[in-house]
VOPAGU-2260 file (C-alpha; in pm, 1 decimal, decimal comma):
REM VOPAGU-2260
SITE   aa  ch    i         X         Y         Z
SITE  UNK   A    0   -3894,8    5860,7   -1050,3
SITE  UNK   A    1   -3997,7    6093,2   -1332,3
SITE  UNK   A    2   -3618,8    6260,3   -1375,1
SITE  UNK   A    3   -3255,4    6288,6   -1258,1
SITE  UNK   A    4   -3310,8    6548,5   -1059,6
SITE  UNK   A    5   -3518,5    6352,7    -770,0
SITE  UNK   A    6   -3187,6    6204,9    -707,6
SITE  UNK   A    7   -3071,7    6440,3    -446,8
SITE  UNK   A    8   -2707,8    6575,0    -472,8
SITE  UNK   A    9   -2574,1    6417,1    -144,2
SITE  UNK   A   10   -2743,2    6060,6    -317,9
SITE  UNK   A   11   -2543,3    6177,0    -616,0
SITE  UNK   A   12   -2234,1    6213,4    -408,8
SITE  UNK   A   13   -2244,9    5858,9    -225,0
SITE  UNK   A   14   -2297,5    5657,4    -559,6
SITE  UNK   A   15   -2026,2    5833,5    -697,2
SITE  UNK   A   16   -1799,4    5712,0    -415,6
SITE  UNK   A   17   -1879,7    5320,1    -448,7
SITE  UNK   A   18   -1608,5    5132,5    -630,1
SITE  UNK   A   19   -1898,6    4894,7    -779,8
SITE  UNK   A   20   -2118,1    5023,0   -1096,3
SITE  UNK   A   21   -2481,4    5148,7    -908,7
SITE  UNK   A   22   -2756,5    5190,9   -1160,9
SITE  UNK   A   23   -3131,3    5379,4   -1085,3
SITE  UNK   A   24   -3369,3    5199,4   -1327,5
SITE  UNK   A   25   -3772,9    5277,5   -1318,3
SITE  UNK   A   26   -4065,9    5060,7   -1384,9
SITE  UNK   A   27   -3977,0    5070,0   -1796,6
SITE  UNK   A   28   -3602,0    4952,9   -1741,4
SITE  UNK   A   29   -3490,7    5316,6   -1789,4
SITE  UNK   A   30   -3160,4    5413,2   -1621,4
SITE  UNK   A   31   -3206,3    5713,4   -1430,0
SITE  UNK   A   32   -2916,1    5755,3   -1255,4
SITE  UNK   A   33   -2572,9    5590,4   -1264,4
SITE  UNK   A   34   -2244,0    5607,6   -1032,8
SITE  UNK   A   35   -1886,2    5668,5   -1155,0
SITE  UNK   A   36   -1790,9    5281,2   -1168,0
SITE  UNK   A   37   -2160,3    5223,8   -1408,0
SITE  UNK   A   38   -2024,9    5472,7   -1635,9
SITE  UNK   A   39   -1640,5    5313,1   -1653,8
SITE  UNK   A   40   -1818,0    4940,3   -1637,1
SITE  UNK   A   41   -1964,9    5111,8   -2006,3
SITE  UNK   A   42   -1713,8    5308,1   -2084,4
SITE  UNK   A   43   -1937,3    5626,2   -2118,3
SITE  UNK   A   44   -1782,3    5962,5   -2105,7
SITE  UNK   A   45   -2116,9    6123,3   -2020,8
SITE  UNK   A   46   -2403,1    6084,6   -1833,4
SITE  UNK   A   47   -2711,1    5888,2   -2059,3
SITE  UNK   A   48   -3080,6    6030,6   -2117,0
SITE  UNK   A   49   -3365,3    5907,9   -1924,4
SITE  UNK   A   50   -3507,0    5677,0   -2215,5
SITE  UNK   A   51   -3219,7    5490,6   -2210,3
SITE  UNK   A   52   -3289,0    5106,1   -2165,1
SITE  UNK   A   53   -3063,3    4944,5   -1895,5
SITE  UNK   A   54   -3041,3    4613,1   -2118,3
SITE  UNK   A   55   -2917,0    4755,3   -2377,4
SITE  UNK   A   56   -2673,0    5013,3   -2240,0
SITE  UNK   A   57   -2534,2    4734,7   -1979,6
SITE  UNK   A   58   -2548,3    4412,6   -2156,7
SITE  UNK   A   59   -2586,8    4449,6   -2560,8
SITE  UNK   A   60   -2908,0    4347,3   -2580,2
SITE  UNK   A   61   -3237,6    4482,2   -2771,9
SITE  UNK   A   62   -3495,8    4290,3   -2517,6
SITE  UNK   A   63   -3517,6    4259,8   -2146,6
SITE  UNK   A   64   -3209,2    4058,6   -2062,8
SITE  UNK   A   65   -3260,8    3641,4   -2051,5
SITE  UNK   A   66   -3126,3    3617,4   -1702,7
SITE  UNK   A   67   -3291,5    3952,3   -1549,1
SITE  UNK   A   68   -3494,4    3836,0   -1266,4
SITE  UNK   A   69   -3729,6    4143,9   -1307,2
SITE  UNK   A   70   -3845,6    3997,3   -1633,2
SITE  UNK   A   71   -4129,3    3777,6   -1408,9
SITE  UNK   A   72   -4233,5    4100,2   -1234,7
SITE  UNK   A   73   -4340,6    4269,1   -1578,7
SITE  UNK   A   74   -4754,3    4336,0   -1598,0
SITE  UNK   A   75   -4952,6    4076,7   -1769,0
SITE  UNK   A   76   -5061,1    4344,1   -2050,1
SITE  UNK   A   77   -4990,3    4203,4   -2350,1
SITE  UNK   A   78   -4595,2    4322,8   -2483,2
SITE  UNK   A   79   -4600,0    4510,0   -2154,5
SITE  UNK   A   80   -4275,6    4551,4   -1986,0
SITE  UNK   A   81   -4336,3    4760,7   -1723,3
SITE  UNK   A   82   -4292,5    4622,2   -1386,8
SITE  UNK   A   83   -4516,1    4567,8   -1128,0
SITE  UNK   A   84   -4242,1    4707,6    -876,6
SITE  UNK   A   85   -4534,7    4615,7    -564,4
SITE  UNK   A   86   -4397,6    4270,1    -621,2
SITE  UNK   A   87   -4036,2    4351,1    -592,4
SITE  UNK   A   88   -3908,5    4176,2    -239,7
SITE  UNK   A   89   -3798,3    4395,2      30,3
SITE  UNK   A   90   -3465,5    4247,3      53,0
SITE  UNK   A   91   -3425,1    4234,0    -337,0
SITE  UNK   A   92   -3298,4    3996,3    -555,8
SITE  UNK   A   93   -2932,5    3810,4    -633,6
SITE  UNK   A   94   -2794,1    3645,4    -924,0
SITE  UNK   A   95   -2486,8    3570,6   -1057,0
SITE  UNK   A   96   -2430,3    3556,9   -1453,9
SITE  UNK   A   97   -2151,7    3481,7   -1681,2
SITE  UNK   A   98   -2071,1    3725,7   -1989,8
SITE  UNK   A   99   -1883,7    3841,6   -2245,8
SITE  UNK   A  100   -1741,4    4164,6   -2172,0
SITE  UNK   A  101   -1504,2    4338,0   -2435,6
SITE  UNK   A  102   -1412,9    3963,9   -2546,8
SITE  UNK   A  103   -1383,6    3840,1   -2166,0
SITE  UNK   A  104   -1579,4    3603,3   -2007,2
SITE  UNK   A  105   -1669,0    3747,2   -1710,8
SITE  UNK   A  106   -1837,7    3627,3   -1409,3
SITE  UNK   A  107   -2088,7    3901,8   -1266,2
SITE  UNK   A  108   -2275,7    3934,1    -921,7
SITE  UNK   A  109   -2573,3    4106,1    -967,2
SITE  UNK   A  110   -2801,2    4287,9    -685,8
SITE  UNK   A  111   -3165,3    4422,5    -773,4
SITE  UNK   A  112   -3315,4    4651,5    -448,5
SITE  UNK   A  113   -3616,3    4861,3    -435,5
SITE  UNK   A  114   -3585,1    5241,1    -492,1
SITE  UNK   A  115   -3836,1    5401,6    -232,1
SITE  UNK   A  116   -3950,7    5761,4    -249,2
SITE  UNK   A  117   -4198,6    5859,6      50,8
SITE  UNK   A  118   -4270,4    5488,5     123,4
SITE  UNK   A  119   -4385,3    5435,6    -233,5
SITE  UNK   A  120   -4149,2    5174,1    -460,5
SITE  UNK   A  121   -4078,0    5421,6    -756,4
SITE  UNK   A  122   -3786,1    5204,6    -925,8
SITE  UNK   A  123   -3518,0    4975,6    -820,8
SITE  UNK   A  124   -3146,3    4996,0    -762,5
SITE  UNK   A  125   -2903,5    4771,7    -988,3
SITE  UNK   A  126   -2563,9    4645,5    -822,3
SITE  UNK   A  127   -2314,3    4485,9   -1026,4
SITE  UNK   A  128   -1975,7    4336,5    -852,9
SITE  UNK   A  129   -1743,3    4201,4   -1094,5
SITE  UNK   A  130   -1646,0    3851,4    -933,6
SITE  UNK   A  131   -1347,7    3797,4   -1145,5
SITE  UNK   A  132   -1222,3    4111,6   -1174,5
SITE  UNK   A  133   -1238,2    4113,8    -819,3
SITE  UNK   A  134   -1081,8    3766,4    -794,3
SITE  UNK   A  135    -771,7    3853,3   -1028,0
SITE  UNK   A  136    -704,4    4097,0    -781,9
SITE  UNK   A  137    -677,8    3934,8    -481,5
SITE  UNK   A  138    -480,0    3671,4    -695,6
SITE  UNK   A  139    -272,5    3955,7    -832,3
SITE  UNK   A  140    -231,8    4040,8    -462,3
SITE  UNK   A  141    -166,0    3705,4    -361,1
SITE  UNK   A  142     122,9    3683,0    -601,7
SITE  UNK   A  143     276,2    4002,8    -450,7
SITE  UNK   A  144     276,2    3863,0     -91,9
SITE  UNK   A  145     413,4    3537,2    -171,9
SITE  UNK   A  146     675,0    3736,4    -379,2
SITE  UNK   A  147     778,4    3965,5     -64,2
SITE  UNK   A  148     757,6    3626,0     169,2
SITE  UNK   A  149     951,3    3469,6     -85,1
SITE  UNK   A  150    1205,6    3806,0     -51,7
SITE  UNK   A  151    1203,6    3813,4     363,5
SITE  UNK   A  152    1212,9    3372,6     366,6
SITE  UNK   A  153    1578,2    3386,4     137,8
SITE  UNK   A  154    1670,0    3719,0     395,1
SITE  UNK   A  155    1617,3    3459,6     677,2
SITE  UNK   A  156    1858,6    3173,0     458,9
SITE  UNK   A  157    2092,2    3437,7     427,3
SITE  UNK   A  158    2057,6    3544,7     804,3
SITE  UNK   A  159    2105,2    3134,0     930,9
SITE  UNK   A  160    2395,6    3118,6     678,0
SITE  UNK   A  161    2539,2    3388,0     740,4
SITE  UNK   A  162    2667,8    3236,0    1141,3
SITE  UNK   A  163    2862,4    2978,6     962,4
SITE  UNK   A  164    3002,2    3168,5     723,2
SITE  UNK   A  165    3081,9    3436,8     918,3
SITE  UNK   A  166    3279,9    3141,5    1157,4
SITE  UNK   A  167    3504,0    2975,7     826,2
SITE  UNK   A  168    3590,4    3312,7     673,0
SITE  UNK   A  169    3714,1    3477,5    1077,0
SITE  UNK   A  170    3909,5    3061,5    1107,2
SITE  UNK   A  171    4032,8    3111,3     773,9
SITE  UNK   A  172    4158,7    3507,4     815,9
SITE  UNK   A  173    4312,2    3383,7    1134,2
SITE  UNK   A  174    4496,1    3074,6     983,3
SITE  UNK   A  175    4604,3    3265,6     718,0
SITE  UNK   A  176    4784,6    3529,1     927,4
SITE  UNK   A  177    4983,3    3269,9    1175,4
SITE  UNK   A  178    5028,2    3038,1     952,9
SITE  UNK   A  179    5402,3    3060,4     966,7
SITE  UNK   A  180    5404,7    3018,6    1292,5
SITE  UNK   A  181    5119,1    2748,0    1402,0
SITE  UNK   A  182    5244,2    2399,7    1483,4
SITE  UNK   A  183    5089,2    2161,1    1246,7
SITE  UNK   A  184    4843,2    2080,4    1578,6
SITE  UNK   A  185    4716,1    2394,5    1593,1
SITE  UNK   A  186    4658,9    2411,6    1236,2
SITE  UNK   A  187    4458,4    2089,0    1217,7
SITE  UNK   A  188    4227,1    2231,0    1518,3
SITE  UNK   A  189    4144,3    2558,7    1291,3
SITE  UNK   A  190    4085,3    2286,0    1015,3
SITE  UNK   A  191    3820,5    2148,5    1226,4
SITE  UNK   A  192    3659,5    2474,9    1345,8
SITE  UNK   A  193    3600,0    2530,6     969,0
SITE  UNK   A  194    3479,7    2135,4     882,8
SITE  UNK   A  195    3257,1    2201,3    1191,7
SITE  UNK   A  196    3070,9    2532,9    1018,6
SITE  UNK   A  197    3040,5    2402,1     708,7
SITE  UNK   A  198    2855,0    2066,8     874,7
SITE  UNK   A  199    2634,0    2344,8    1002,9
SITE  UNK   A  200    2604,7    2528,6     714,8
SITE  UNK   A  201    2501,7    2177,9     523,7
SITE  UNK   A  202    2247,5    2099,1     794,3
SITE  UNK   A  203    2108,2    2424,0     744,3
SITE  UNK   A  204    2075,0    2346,3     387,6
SITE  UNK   A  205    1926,4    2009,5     430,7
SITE  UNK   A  206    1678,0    2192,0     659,3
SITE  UNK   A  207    1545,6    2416,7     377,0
SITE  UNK   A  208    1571,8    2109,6     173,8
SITE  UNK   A  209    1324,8    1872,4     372,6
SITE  UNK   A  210    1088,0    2169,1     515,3
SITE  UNK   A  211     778,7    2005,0     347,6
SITE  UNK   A  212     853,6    1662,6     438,7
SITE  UNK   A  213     767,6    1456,0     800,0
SITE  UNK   A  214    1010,2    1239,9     801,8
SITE  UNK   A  215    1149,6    1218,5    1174,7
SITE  UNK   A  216    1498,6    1327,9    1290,3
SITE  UNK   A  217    1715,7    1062,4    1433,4
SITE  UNK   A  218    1823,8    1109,9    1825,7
SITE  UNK   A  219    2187,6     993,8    1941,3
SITE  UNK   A  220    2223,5     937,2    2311,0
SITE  UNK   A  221    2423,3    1279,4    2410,6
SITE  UNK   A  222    2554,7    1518,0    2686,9
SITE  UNK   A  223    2332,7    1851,6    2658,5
SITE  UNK   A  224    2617,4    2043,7    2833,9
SITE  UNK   A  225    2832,8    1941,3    2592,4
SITE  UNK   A  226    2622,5    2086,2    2338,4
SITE  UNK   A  227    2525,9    2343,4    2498,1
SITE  UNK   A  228    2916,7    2461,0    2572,7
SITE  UNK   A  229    2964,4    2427,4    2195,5
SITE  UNK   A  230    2688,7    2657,6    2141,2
SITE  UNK   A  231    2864,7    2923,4    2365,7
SITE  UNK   A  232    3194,2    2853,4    2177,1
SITE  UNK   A  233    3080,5    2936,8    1854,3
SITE  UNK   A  234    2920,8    3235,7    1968,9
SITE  UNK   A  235    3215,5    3352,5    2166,3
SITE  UNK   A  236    3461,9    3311,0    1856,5
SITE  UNK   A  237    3146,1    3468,2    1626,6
SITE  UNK   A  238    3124,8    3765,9    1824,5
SITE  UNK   A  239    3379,9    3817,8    2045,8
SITE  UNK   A  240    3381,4    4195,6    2066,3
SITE  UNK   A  241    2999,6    4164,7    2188,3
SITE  UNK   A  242    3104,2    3891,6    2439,3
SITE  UNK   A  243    3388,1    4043,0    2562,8
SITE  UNK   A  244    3202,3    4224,9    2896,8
SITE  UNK   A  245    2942,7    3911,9    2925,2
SITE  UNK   A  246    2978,3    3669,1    3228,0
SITE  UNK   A  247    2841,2    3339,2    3137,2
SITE  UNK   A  248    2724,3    3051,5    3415,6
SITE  UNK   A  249    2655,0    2736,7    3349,8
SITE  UNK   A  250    2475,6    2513,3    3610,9
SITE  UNK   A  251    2366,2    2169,5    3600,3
SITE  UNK   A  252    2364,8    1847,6    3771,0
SITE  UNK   A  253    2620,2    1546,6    3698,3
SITE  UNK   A  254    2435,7    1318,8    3452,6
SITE  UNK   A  255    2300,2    1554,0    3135,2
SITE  UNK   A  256    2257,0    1263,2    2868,8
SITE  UNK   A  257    1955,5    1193,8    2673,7
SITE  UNK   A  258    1825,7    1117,5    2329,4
SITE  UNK   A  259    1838,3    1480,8    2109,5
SITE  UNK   A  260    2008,0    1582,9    1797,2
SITE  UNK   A  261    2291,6    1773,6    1898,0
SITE  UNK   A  262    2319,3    1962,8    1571,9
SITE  UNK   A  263    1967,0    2102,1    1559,9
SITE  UNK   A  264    1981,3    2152,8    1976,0
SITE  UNK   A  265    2356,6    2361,9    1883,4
SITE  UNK   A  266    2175,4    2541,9    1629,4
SITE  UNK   A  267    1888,2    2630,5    1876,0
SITE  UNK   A  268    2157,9    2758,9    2143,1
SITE  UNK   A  269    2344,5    2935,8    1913,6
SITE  UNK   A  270    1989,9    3154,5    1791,8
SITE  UNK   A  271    1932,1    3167,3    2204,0
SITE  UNK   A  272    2230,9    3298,6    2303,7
SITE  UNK   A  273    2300,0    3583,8    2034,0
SITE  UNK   A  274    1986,9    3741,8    2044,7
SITE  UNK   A  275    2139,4    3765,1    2438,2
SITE  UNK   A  276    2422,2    3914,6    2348,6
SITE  UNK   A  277    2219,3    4134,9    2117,9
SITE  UNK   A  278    2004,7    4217,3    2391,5
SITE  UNK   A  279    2310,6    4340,2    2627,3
SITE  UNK   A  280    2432,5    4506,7    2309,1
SITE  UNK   A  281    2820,4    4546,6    2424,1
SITE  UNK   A  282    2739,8    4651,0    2780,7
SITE  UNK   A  283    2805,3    4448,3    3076,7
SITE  UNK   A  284    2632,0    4158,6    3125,6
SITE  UNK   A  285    2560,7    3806,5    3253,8
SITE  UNK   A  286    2388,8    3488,5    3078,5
SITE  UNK   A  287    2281,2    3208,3    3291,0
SITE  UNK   A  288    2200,9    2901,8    3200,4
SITE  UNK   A  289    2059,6    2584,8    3404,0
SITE  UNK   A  290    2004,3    2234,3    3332,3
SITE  UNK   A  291    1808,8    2037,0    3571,9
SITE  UNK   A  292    1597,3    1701,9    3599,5
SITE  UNK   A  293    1197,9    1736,6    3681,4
SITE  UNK   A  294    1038,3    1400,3    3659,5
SITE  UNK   A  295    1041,9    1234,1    3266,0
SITE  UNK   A  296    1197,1    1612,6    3146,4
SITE  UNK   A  297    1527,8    1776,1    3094,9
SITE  UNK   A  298    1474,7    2189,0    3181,4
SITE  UNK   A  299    1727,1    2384,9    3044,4
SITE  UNK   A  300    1677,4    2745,0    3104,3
SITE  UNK   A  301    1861,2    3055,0    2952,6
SITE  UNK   A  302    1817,8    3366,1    3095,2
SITE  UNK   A  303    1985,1    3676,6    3051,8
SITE  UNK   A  304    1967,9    4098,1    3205,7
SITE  UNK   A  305    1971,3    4269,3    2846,4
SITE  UNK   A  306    1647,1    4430,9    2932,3
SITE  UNK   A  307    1374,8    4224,3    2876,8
SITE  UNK   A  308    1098,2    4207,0    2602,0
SITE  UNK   A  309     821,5    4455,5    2573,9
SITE  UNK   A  310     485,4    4307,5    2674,2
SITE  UNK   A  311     318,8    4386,8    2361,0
SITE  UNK   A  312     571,9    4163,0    2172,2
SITE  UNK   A  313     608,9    3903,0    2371,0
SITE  UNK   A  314     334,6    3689,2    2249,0
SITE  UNK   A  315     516,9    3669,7    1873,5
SITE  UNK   A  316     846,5    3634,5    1860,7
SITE  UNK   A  317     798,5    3274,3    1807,7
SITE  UNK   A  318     620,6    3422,8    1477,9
SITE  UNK   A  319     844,6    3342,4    1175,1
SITE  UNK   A  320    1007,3    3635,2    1018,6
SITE  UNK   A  321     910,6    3837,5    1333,6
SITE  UNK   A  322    1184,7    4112,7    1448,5
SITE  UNK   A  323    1181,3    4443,7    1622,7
SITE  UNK   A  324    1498,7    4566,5    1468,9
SITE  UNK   A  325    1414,2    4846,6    1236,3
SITE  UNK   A  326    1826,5    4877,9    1088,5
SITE  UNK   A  327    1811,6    4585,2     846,6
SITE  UNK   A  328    2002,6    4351,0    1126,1
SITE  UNK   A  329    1828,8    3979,7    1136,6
SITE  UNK   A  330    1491,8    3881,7     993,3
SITE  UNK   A  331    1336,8    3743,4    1298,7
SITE  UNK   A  332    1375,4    3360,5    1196,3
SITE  UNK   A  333    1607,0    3270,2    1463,3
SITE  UNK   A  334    1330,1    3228,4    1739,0
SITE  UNK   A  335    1114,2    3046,4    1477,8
SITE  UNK   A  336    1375,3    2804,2    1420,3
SITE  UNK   A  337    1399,5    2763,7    1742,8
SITE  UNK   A  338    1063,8    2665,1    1814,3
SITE  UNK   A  339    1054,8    2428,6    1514,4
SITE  UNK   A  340    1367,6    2252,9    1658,7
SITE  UNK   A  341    1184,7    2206,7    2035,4
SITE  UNK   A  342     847,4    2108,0    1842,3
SITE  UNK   A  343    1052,3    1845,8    1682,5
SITE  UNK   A  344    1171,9    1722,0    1985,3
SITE  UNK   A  345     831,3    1696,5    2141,3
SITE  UNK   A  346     933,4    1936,8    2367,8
SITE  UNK   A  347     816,7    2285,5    2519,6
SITE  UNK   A  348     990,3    2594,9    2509,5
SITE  UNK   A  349     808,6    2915,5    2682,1
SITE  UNK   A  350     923,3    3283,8    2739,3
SITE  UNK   A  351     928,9    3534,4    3033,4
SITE  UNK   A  352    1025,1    3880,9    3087,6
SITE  UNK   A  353    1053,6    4041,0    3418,2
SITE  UNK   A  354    1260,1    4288,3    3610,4
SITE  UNK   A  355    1458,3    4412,2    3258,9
SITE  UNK   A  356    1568,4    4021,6    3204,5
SITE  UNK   A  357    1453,8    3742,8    2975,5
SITE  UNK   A  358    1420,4    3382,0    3084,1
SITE  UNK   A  359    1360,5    3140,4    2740,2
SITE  UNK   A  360    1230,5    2785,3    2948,5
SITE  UNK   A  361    1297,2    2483,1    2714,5
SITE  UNK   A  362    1155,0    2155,4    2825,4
SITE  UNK   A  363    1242,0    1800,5    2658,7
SITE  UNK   A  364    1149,7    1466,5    2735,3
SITE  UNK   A  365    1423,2    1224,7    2844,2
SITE  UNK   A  366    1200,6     943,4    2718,1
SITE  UNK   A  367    1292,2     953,6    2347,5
SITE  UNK   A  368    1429,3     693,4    2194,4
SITE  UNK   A  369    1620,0     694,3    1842,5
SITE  UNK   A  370    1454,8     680,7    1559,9
């Protein structure tokens, strides 16, 4: 490899596109030919001379390089160091090194691979991948998706919040504007709407509080109907203008009491049962729900003819943060929560979508026993 210009200009044109410096270097350590990336590694503004030693343009140094595995491949002449590049393995050699670039330690792959030229081994290719450069930046871009999970994980607070809220401030407004002429009764029943969302609002907080930790909820011995017609309650006074054209059925047998939470298995209803009425978005509607016994498990089933779920979502929307709303409405943690609440109640809760309705089946043991 007697010259640059044995490097063919398509050659030329591939080096130049690697991100990673690629040096030609002959039998006398002479660079031949570098890439783009070699010359920025060195901070050259031009291309070198053929003479040019590759340990001393690369690394500094005035002798074959300590750590340059070609050094054992150099002729047995006496001060020769011209390599016997017969010797070189096919596959080439790999070494990693740590050096002091520009006052930074850094930590260097290296790759040394025969240069052929019409079967003959006329030089040898050097590779260098800069580990910790390339390390800071996938830390660098770790740090950036944390930051934006950080960004769509306080969206989601905000979203759960948000149903509470939304309930005090609509009690409150309403209060406010009859108070002159509520009986103290009714008064003290808007009182306890309000105490109500803000126990939700705390539990939500607690939630976020204790999301690390394995500590076990506590089951009371309670009526899932009953929870499950507070869960339509809130949602009714939450949205009313969206669950104004909605028929809602409720079917069950007589005795629905088992250990749950009820707050968490409110919560879950409440997530269930808007994304229903999101679904029917204001058109007519029904929502069915059914409670039934089969063997050791309570099957509660909500189902609903907003239109179903596209097949090629269906499979995540138990995914947190997951949503198919493109207008900046939810975050997708509802369903996630969801799923987290059933999980905790070492239950099962599947979906299917057929015939332009959604059927969410829950499944939870009667077996449990407070903790």
């Amino acid at each position: 490899m007697s010259n640059s210009s044995e490097v063919s200009s398509e050659l030329l044109s591939v080096l130049d596109s690697i991100n990673d410096p690629i040096i030609a270097i002959d039998n006398l350590f002479s660079i031949k030919r570098m890439n783009l990336s070699a010359m920025n590694f060195i901070e050259l503004d031009r291309y070198l001379d053929n003479s040019t030693k590759c340990y001393t343009v690369l690394y500094g140094k005035y002798d074959i390089c300590p750590f340059c595995p070609m050094k054992r491949l150099t002729k047995r002449a006496p001060h020769s160091n011209e390599i016997d590049l017969e010797s070189l393995p096919k596959k080439g050699i790999d070494l990693q090194i740590l050096l002091k670039i520009r006052d930074k330690n850094e930590s260097l792959s290296i790759s040394f691979l025969p240069l052929k030229r019409d079967g003959e081994v006329v030089g040898f290719i050097e590779k260098i991948v800069n580990i910790t450069k390339f390390r800071d930046k996938e830390e660098e871009n770790l740090r950036m998706r944390n930051l934006a999970s950080l960004g769509i994980m306080i969206s989601g607070v905000a979203h759960e919040l948000n149903n509470p809220l939304t309930g005090i401030s609509l009690t409150l407004q309403n209060l406010l504007k009859n108070l002159n002429t509520y009986h103290s009764e009714e008064v003290l029943e808007r009182l306890g709407i309000i105490q109500r969302d803000l126990n939700r609002a705390s539990n939500i907080v607690m939630d976020i509080i204790s999301f690390a930790k394995t500590e076990k909820i506590k089951f009371t011995f309670s009526d899932i109907k009953d929870t499950i017609d507070k869960a339509r309650e809130t949602v009714q006074r939450l949205y009313p203008t969206m669950c104004e054209k909605i028929i809602w059925e409720v079917l069950h047998e007589d005795n629905n009491n088992f250990y749950f939470h009820p707050l968490k298995m409110e919560r879950l209803f409440i997530n269930l049962f808007r994304n229903s009425i999101q679904a029917i978005d204001y058109r007519s509607g029904k929502i069915i729900i059914e409670i039934k016994r089969k063997r050791n498990f309570c099957q509660i089933t909500v189902e609903d003819n907003g239109g179903g779920i596209p097949e090629d979502i269906i499979d995540k929307i138990f995914d947190p943060f997951f949503t198919e709303r493109k207008n900046g409405v939810g975050t997708g943690l509802g369903l996630s929560v969801c799923h987290s609440i059933i999980k905790e109640h070492n239950g099962k809760i599947n979906v299917k979508s057929f015939n332009g309705k959604t059927k969410f089946i829950i499944s939870l043991p009667y077996d449990e026993i407070a903790k």
